[in-house]
C-alpha positions as CSV (number, residue, x, y, z in Angstrom):
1,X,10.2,-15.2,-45.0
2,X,7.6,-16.0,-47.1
3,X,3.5,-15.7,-46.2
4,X,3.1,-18.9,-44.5
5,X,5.5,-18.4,-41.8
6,X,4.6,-14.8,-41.9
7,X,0.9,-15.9,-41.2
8,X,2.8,-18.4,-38.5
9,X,4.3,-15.8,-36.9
10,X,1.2,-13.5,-36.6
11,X,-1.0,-16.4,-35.2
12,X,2.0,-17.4,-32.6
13,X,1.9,-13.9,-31.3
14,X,-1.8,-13.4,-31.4
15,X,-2.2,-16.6,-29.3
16,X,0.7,-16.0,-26.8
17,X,-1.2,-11.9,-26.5
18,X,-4.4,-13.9,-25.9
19,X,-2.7,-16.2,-23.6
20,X,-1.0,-13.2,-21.3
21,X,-4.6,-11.4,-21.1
22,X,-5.8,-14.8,-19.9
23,X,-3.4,-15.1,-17.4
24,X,-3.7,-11.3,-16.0
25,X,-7.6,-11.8,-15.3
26,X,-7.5,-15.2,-14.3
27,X,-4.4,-16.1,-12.5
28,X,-2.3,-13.3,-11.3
29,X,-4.6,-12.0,-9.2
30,X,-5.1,-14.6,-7.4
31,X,-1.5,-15.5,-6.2
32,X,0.2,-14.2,-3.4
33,X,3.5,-13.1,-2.4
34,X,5.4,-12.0,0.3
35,X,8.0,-9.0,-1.4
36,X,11.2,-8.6,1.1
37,X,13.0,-5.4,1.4
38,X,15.9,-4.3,4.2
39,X,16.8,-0.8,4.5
40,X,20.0,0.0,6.2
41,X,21.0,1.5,8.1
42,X,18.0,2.5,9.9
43,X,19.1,6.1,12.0
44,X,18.8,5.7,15.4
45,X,17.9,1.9,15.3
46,X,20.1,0.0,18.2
47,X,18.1,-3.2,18.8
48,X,20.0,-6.5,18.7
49,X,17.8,-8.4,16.5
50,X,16.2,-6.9,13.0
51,X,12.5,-5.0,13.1
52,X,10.6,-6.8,11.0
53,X,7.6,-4.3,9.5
54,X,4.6,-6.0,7.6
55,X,2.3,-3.9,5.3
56,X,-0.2,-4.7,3.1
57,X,-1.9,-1.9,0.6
58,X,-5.0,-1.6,-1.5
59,X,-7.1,-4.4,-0.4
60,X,-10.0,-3.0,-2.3
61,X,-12.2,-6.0,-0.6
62,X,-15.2,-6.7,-2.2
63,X,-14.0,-6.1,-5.8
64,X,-13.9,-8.9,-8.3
65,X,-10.3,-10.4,-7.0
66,X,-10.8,-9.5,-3.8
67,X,-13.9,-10.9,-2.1
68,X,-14.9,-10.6,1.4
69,X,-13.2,-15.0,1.9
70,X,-9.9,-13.8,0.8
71,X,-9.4,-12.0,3.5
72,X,-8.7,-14.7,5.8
73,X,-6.1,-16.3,4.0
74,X,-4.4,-12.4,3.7
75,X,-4.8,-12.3,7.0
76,X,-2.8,-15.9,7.6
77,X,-0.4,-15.1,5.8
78,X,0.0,-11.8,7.6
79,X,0.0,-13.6,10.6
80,X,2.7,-16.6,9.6
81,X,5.5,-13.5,9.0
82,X,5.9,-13.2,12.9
83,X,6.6,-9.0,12.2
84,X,6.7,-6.6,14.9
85,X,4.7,-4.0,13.7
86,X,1.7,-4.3,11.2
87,X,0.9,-1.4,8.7
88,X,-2.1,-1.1,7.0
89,X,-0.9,1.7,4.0
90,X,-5.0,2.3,2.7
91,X,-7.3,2.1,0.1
92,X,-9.6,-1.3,1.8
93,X,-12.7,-0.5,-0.2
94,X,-13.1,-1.3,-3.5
95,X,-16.1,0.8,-4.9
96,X,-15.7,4.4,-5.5
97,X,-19.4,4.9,-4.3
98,X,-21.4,2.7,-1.9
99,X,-23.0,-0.1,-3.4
100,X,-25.4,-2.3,-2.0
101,X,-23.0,-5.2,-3.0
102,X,-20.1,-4.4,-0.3
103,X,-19.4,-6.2,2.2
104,X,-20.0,-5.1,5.6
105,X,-17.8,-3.1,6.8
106,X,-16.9,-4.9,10.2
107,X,-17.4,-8.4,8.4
108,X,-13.6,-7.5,7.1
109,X,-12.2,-5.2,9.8
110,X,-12.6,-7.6,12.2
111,X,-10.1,-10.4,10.4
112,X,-7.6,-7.3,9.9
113,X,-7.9,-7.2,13.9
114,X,-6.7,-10.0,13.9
115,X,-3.5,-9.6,12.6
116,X,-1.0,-10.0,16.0
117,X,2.2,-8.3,16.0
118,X,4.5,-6.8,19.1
119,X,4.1,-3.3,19.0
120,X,0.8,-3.1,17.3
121,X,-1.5,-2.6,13.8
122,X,-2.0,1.2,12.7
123,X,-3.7,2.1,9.4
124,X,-4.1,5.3,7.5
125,X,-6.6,6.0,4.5
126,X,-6.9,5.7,0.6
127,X,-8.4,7.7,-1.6
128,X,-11.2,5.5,-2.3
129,X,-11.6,5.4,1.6
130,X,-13.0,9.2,1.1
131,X,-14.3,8.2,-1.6
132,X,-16.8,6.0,-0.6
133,X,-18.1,8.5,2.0
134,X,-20.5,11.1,0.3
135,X,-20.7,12.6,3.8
136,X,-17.3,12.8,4.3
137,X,-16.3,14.3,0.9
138,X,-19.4,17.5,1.3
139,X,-17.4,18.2,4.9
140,X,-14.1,17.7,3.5
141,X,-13.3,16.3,7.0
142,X,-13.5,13.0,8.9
143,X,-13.5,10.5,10.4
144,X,-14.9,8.9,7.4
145,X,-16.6,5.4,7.9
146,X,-14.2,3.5,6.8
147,X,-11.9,5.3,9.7
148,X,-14.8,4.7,12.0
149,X,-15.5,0.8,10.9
150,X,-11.0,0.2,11.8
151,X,-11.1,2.0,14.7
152,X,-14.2,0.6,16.5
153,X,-12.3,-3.1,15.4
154,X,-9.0,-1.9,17.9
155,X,-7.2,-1.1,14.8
156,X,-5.6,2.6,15.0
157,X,-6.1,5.7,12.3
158,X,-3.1,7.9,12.0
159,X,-4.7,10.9,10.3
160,X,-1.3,13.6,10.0
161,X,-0.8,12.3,13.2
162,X,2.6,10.5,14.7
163,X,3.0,8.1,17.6
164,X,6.0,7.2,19.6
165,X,6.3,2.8,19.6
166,X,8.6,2.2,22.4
167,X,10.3,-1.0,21.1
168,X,12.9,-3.2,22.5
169,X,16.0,-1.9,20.2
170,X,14.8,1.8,20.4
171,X,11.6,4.4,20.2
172,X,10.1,4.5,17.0
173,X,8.2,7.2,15.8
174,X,5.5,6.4,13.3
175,X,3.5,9.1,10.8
176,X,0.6,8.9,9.0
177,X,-0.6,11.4,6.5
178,X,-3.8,12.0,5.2
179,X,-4.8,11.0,1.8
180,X,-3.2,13.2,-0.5
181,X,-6.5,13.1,-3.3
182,X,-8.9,12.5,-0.8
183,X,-11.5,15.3,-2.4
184,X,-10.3,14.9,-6.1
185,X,-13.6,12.6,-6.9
186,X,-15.3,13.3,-10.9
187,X,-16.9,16.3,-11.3
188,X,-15.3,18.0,-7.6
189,X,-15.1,21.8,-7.9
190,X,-12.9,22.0,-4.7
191,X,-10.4,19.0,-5.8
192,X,-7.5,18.3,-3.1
193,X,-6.4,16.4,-0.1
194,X,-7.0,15.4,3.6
195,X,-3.6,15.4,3.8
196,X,-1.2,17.7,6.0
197,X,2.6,17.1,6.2
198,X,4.0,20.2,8.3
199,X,1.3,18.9,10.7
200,X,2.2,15.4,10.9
201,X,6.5,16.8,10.6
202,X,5.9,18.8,13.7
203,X,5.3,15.9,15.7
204,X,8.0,14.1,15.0
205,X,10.7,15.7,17.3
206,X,14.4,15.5,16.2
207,X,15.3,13.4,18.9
208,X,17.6,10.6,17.3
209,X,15.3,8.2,17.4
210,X,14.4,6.7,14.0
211,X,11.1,7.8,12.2
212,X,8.9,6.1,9.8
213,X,5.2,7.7,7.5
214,X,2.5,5.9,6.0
215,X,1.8,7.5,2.7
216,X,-0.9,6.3,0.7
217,X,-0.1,8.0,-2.3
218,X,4.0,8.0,-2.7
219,X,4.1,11.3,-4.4
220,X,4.6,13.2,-1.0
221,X,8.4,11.6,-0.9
222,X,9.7,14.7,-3.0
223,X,8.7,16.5,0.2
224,X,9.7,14.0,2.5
225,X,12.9,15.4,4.7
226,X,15.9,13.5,6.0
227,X,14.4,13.0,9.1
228,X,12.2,10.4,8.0
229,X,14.2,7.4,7.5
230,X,11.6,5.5,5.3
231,X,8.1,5.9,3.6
232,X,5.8,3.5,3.0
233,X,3.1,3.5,0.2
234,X,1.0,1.7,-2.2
235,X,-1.8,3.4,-4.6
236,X,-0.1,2.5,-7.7
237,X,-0.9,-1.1,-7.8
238,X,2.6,-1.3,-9.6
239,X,1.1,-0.1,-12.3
240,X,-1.2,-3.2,-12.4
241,X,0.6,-4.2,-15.7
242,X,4.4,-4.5,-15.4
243,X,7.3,-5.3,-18.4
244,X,10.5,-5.4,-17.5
245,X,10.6,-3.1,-15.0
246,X,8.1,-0.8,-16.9
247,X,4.6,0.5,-16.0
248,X,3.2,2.0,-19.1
249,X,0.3,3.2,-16.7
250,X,0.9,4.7,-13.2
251,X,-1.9,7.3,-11.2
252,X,1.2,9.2,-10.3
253,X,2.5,12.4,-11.3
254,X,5.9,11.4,-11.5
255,X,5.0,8.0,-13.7
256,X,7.4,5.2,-13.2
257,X,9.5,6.7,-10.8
258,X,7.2,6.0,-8.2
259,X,5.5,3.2,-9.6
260,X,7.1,0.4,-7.7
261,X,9.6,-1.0,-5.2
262,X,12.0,0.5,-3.0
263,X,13.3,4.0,-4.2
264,X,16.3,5.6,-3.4
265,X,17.1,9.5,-3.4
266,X,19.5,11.6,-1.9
267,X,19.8,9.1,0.9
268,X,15.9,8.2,2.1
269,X,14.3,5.7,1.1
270,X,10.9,5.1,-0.3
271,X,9.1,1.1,-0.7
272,X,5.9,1.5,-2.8
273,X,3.8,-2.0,-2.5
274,X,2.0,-3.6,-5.6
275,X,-0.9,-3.4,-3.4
276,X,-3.6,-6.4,-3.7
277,X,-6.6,-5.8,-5.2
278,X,-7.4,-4.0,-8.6
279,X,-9.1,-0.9,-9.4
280,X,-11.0,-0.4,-12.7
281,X,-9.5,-3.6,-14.4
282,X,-9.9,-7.1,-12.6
283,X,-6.1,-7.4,-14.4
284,X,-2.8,-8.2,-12.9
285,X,0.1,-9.2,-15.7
286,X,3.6,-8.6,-13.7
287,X,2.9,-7.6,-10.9
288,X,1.3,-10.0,-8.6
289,X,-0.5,-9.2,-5.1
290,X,1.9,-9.0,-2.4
291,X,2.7,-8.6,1.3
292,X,5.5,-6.4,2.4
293,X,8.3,-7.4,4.5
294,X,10.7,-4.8,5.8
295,X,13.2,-5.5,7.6
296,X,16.1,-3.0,9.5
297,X,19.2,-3.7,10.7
298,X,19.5,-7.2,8.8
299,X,21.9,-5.6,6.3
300,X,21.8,-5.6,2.6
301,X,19.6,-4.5,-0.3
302,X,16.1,-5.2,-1.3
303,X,16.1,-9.1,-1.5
304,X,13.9,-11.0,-4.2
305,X,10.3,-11.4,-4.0
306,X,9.2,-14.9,-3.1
């Protein structure tokens, strides 16, 4: 090959670089998609027709791919997946300190509300959730305001706590934790987290009936027992940039094991969303924001993403 087509080559690649950073700030994160898993079997699960479970993570509303008008149409398309039970897996705001530039905080809780489903909407925190509460974060206790802003909208915090959902195939007992780096903000002296699994464990009774956790980070699922037939969880964004299957950066201690999509070990099963906003980068490239759809009882694996 001589310089010519060497030179070629080197300006091909630069432009088709140029043309993928293009596309990551100014297209992929503003698609949407609704990602479709089915977990079976689900322990304990007897109805006659599938559960269908919608989640959404890391809205981080009010950041540069998220404003406060895309909510709506999140909230539509929420709405159009018919699901009997919504999940809201954390991280809604996008700035790690109050600015003046956020968006009111009932201004989007109140289109969340909105979100119908059978057996209900239930939410637990992110870290930039604590975060964004100074107060909060000096107490190393809550309710935060974020918890205070979803609550006072009908929209319920599971903080290490579990309810029982009595659906029409069987009880359902639904965890959430606390945010596992709620207090490890820049500069902390007293980093850690709000969050509290032998708490939420022991109120889970082993009773046959299936049991599901909202995570927010999905580290916690090396802890995670057999009792819990699934955890849900988002944080990673997918690692906001994905190749083949490959996340070369992942706020996880465990790095791409964790980074993305359903995750199976020793039996459970784990389903970490892409999330939907972005955090520190307005950049998507792979991994585009997404809608979860879980489905039990339907059979089969993890279907594509459409």
């Amino acid at each position: 090959m001589n310089r010519r087509h060497l030179l070629k080559l080197a300006a091909g690649m630069a432009l088709a670089a140029f043309g993928g950073i293009g596309y990551g700030f100014a297209w992929e994160p503003q698609r949407l998609r609704v990602a479709r898993y089915s977990v079976v079997p689900l322990a304990g699960w007897r109805g006659a027709r599938p559960l269908r479970i919608a989640a959404l993570s890391d809205l981080h509303v009010g950041g540069p791919t998220i404003p406060l008008a895309r909510v709506a149409d999140i909230v539509a398309a929420m709405e159009a997946l018919d699901a009997d039970l919504v999940l809201l897996l954390g991280d809604f705001i996008a700035s790690r300190k109050p600015r003046l530039t956020d968006p009111p905080l009932d201004a989007w809780t109140s289109q969340l509300a909105k979100i119908r489903s059978r057996y209900g909407i239930f939410a637990i925190l992110g870290n930039h959730d604590w975060w964004h509460d100074p107060e909060a974060l000096l107490a190393r206790r809550g309710p935060t305001i974020v918890e205070r802003a979803l609550e006072e909208a009908g929209i319920q915090v599971l903080n290490n706590r579990a309810v029982r959902i009595e659906t029409a195939g069987a009880p359902l007992w639904l965890g959430g934790l606390g945010d596992q780096v709620a207090f490890d903000t820049e500069g902390s002296r007293h980093p850690g987290g709000a969050d509290d699994l032998p708490a939420l464990l022991r109120q889970i009774p082993d009773d046959g009936n299936p049991a599901i956790i909202m995570a927010h980070e999905p580290d916690i699922f090396v802890q995670v027992p057999d009792r819990i037939a699934l955890t849900l969880s988002g944080h990673t964004h997918g690692g906001q940039l994905r190749f083949f299957g490959y996340s070369p950066f992942v706020p996880s201690r465990y790095g791409n094991r964790f980074a993305y999509g359903q995750v199976r070990e020793k039996g459970r099963d784990l389903i970490v969303s892409g999330g939907l906003g972005t955090s520190r980068i307005p950049m998507r490239l792979g991994v585009p924001p997404e809608i979860l759809l879980v489905e039990f009882g339907a059979g089969g694996e993890r279907a594509n993403a459409a």
